[in-house]
C-alpha positions in Angstrom: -27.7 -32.5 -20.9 -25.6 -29.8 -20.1 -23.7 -29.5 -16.4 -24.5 -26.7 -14.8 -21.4 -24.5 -13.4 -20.2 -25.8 -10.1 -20.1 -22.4 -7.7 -17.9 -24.1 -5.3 -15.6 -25.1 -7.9 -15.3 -21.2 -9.3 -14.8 -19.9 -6.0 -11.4 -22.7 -5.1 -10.1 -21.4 -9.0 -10.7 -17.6 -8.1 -9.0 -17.9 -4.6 -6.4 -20.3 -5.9 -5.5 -16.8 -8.4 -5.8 -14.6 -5.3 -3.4 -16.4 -4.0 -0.7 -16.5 -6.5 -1.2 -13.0 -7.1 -0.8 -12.5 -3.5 2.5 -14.5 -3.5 3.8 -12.8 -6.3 3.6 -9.3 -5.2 4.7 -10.3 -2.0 8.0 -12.1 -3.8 8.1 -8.8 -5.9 8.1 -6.3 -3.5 10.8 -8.4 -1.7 13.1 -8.2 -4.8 12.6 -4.6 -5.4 13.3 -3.5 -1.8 16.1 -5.3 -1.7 16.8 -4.6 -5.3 16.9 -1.1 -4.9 19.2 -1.3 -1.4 21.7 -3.0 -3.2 21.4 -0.6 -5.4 21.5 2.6 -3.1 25.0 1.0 -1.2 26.9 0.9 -4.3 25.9 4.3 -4.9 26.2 5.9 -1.5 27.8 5.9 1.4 27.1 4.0 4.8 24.8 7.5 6.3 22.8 7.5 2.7 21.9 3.6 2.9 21.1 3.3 6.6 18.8 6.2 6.1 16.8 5.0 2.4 16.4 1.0 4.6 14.9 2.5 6.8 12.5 4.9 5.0 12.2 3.0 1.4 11.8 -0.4 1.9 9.5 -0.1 4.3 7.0 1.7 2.6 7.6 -0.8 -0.8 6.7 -3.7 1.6 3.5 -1.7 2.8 2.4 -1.5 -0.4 2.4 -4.8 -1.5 0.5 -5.6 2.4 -2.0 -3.7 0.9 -2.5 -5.1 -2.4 -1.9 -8.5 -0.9 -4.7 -7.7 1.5 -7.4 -6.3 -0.7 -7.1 -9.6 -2.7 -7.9 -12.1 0.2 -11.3 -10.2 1.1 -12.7 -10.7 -1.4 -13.9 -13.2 -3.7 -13.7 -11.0 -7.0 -11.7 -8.0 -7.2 -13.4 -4.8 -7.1 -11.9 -2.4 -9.9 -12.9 0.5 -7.9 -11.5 0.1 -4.8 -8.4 -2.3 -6.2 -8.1 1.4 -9.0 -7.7 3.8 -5.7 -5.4 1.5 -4.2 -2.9 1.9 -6.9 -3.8 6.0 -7.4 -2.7 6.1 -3.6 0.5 3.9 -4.5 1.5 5.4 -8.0 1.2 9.1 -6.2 3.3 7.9 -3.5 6.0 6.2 -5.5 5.7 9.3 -8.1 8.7 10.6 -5.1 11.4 7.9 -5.8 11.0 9.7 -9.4 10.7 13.3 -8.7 11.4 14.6 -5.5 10.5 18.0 -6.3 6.4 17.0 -5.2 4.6 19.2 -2.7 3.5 16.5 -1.2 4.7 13.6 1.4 4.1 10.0 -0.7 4.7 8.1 3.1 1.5 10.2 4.1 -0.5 9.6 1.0 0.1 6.1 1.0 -0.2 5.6 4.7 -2.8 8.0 5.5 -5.3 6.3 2.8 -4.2 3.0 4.3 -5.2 3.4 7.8 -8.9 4.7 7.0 -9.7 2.1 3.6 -7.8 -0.8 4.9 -9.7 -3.9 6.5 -7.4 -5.6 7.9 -7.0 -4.6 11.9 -2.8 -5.8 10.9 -1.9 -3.9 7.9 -3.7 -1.0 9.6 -1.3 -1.4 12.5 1.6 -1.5 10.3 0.4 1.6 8.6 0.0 3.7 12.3 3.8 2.5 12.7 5.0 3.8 9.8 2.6 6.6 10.1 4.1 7.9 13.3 8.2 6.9 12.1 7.5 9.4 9.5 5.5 11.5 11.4 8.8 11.7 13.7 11.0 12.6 10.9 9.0 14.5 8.6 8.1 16.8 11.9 10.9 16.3 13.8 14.0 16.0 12.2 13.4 17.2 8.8 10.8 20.3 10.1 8.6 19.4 7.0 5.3 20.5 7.7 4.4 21.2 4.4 4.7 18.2 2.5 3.6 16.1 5.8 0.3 17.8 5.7 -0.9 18.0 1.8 0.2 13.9 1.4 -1.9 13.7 4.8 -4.3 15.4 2.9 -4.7 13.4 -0.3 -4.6 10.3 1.4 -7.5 11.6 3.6 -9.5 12.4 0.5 -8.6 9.1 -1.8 -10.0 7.8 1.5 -13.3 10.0 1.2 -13.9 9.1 -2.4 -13.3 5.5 -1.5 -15.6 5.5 0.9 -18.4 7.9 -0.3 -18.7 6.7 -3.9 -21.1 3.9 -4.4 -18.7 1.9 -5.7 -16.7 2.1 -2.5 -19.0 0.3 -0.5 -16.9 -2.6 0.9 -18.7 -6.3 0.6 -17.2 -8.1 3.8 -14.7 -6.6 6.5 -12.8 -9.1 8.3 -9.4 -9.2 10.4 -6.8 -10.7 7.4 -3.9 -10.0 6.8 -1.3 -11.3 4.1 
């Protein structure tokens, strides 16, 4: 007689890989922010640095919140919406390669993570990064241009995300990291 598969059991094994999945992009986008600081200072001066900590990192940790987030809500990872998560952070992290884009990668990525993310937290940390780059984009830099179209994208990942019928989300709770 053949045991039948315990559903319990499957469900500790598939949140026991969440988690170290979780933990290692968390410990990975720790290394690489700090990684590529290092990095920056022994390439730059002291104006260069201050300014990529507080406009790089930042947005390197986001990422990995968000990732790290949209494997603890849920017990199976859905390609689709786990696929526009990393379209919304490859296009953003397409400007540490080319700078020359039309577009702001802070507003893609944090545009698209305000309206698809679940957690009321990493939602929160996206408004405050939102507005810091808001405030220099605007502001400082007088970049309305590349402010608006990464606005843009990130409000339309959003819409496919949340039109397709793929997008649907299964649960929506309060989690974070």
């Amino acid at each position: 007689m053949k045991a039948e598969p315990n559903p319990a059991s499957n469900a500790r094994a598939t949140r026991g890989w969440h988690m170290l999945i979780r933990r290692g992009v968390q410990t990975a986008a720790i290394c690489l922010s700090a990684g590529l600081t290092i990095r920056k200072a022994m390439r730059s001066d002291l104006y260069a640095t201050l300014h990529f900590v507080q406009y790089v990192p930042p947005m390197v940790l986001f990422a990995a919140a968000m990732i790290s987030s949209r494997l603890s809500h849920s017990q199976r990872i859905r390609l689709w919406d786990g696929g526009l998560d990393l379209v919304a952070i490859g296009i953003a992290g397409s400007r540490l390669v080319n700078s020359d884009t039309p577009f702001s990668g802070h507003m893609v990525l944090l545009t698209y993570g305000i309206i698809s993310s679940q957690g009321r937290k990493l939602r929160l940390f996206a408004l405050i990064l939102l507005i810091h780059t808001t405030c220099l984009k605007l502001f400082v830099w007088g970049d309305f241009s590349t402010w608006a179209i990464g606005a843009g994208i990130g409000i339309l990942l959003s819409l496919i995300q949340q039109l397709h019928p793929w997008g649907k989300a299964d649960v929506r709770t309060n989690n974070f990291l």
